[in-house]
Backbone atoms as SQL, in Angstrom:
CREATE TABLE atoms (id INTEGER PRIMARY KEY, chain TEXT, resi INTEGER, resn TEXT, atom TEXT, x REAL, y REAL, z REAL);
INSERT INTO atoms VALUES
  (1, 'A', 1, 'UNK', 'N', 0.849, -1.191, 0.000),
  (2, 'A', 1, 'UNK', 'CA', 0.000, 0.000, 0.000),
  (3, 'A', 1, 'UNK', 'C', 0.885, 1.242, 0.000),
  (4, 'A', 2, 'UNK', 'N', 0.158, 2.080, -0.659),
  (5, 'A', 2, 'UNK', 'CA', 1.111, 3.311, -1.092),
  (6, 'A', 2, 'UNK', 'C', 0.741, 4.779, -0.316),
  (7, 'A', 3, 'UNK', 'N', 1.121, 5.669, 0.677),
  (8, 'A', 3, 'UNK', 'CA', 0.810, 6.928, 1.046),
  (9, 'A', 3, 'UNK', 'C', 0.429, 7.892, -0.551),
  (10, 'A', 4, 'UNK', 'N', -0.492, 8.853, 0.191),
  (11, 'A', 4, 'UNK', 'CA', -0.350, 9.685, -0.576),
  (12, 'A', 4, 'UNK', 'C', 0.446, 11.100, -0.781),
  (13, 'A', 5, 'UNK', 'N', 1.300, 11.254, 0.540),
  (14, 'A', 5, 'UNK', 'CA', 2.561, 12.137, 0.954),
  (15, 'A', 5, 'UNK', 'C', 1.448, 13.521, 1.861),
  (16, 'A', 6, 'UNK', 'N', 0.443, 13.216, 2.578),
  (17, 'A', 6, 'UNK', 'CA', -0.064, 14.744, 3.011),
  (18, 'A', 6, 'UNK', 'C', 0.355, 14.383, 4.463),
  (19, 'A', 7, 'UNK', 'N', 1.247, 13.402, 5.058),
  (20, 'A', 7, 'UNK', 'CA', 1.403, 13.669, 6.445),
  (21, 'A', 7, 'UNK', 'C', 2.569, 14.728, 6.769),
  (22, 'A', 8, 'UNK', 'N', 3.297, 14.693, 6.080),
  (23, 'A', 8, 'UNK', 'CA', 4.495, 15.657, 6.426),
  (24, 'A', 8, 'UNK', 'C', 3.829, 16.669, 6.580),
  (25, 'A', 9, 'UNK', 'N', 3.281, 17.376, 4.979),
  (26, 'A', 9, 'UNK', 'CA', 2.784, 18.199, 4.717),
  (27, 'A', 9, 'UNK', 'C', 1.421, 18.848, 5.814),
  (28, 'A', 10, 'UNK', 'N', 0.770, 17.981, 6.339),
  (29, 'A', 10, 'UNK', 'CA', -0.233, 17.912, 7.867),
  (30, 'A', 10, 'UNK', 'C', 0.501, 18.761, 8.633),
  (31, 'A', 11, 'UNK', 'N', 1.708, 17.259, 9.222),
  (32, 'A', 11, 'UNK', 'CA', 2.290, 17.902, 10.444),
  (33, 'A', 11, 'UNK', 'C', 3.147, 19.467, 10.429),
  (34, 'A', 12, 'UNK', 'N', 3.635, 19.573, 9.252),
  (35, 'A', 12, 'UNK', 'CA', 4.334, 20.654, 9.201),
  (36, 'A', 12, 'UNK', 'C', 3.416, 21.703, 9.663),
  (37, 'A', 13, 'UNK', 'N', 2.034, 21.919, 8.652),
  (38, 'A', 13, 'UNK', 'CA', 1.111, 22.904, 9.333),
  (39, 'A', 13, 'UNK', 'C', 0.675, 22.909, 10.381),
  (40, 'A', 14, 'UNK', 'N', 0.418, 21.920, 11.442),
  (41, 'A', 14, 'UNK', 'CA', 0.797, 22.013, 12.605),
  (42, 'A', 14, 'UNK', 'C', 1.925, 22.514, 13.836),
  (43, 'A', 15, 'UNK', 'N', 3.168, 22.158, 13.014),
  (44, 'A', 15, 'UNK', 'CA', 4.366, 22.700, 13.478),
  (45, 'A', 15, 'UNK', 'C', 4.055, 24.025, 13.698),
  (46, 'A', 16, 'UNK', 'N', 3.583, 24.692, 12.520),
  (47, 'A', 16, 'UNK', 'CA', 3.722, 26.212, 12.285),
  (48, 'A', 16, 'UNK', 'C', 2.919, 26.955, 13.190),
  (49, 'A', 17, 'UNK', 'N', 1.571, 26.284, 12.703),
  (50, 'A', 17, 'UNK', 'CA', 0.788, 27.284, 14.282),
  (51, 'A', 17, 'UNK', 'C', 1.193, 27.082, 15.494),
  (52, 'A', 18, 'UNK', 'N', 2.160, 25.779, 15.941),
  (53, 'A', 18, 'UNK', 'CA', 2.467, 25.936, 17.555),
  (54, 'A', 18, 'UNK', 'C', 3.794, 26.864, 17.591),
  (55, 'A', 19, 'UNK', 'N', 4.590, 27.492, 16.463),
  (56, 'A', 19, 'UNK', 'CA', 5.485, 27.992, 16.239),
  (57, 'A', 19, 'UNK', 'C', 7.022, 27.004, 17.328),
  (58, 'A', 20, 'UNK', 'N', 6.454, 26.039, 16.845),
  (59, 'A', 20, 'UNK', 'CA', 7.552, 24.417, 17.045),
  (60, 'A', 20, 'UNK', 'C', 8.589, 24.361, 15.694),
  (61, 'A', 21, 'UNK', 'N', 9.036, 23.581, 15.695),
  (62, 'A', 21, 'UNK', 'CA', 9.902, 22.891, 14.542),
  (63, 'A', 21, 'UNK', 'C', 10.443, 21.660, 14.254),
  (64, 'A', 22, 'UNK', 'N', 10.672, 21.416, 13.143),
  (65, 'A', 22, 'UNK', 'CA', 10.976, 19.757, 12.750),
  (66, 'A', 22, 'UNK', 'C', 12.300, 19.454, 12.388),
  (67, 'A', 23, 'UNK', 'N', 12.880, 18.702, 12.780),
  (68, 'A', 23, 'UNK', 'CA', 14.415, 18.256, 12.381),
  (69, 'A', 23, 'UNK', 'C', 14.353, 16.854, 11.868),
  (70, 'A', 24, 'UNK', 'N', 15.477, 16.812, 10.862),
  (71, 'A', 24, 'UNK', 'CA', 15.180, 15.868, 10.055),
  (72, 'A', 24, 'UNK', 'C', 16.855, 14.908, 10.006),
  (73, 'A', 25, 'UNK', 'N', 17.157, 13.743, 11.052),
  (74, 'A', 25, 'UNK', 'CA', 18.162, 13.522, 10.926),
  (75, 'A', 25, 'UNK', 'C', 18.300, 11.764, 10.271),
  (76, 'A', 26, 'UNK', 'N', 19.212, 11.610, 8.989),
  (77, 'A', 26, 'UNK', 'CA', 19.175, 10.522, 8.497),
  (78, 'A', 26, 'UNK', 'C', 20.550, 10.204, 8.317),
  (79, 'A', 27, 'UNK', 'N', 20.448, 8.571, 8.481),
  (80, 'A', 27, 'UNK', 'CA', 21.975, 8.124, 8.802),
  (81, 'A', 27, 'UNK', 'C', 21.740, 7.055, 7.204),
  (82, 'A', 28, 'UNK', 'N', 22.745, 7.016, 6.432),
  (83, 'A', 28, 'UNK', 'CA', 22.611, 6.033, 5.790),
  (84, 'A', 28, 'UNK', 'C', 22.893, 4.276, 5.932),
  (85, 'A', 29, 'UNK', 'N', 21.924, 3.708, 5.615),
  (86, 'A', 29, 'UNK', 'CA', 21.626, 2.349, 5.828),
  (87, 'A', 29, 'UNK', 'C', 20.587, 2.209, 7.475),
  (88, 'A', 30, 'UNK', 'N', 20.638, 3.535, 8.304),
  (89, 'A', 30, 'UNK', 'CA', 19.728, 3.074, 9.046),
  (90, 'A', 30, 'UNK', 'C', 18.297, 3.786, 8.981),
  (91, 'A', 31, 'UNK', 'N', 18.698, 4.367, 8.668),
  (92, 'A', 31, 'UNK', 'CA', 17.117, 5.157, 8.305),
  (93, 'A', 31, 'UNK', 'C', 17.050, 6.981, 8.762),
  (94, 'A', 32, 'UNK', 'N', 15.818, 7.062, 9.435),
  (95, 'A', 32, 'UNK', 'CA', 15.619, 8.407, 8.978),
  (96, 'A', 32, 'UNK', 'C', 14.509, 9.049, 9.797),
  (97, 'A', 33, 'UNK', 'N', 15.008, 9.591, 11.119),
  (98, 'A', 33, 'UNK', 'CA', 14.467, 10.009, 12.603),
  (99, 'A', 33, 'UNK', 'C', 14.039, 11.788, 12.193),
  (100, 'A', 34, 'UNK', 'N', 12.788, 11.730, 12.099),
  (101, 'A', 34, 'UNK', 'CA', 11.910, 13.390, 12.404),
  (102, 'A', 34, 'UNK', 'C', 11.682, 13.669, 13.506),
  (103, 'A', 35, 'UNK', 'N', 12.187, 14.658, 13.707),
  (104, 'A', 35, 'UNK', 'CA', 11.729, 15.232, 15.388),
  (105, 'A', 35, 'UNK', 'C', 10.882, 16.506, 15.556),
  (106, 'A', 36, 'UNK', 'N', 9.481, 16.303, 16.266),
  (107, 'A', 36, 'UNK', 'CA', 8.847, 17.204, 15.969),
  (108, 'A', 36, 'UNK', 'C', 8.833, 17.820, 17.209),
  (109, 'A', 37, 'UNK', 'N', 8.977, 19.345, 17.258),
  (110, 'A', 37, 'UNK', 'CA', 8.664, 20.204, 18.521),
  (111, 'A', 37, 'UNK', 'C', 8.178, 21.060, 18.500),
  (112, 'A', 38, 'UNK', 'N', 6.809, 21.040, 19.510),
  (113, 'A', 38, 'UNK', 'CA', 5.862, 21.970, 19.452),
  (114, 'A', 38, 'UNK', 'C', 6.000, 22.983, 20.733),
  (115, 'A', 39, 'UNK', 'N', 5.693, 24.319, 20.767),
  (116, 'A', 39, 'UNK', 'CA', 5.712, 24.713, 21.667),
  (117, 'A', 39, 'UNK', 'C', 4.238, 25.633, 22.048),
  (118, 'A', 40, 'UNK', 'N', 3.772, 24.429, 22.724),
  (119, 'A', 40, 'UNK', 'CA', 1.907, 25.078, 22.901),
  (120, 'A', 40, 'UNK', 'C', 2.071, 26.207, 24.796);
């Protein structure tokens, strides 16, 4: 089964109104850790 790519795109607009931010750290061969921080 295939996404249709609107979660990033979701959470990001979420990010924005809590005026949080997302970091995006990827290691090759192990994968690929998003860190989301909100500040409500």
């Amino acid at each position: 089964m295939q996404g249709i790519g609107l979660g990033l795109s979701i959470t990001n607009d979420i990010e924005k109104a809590h005026g949080g931010t997302i970091s995006i750290r990827t290691k090759e061969y192990e994968g690929t850790t998003f860190i989301i921080e909100l500040h409500v």
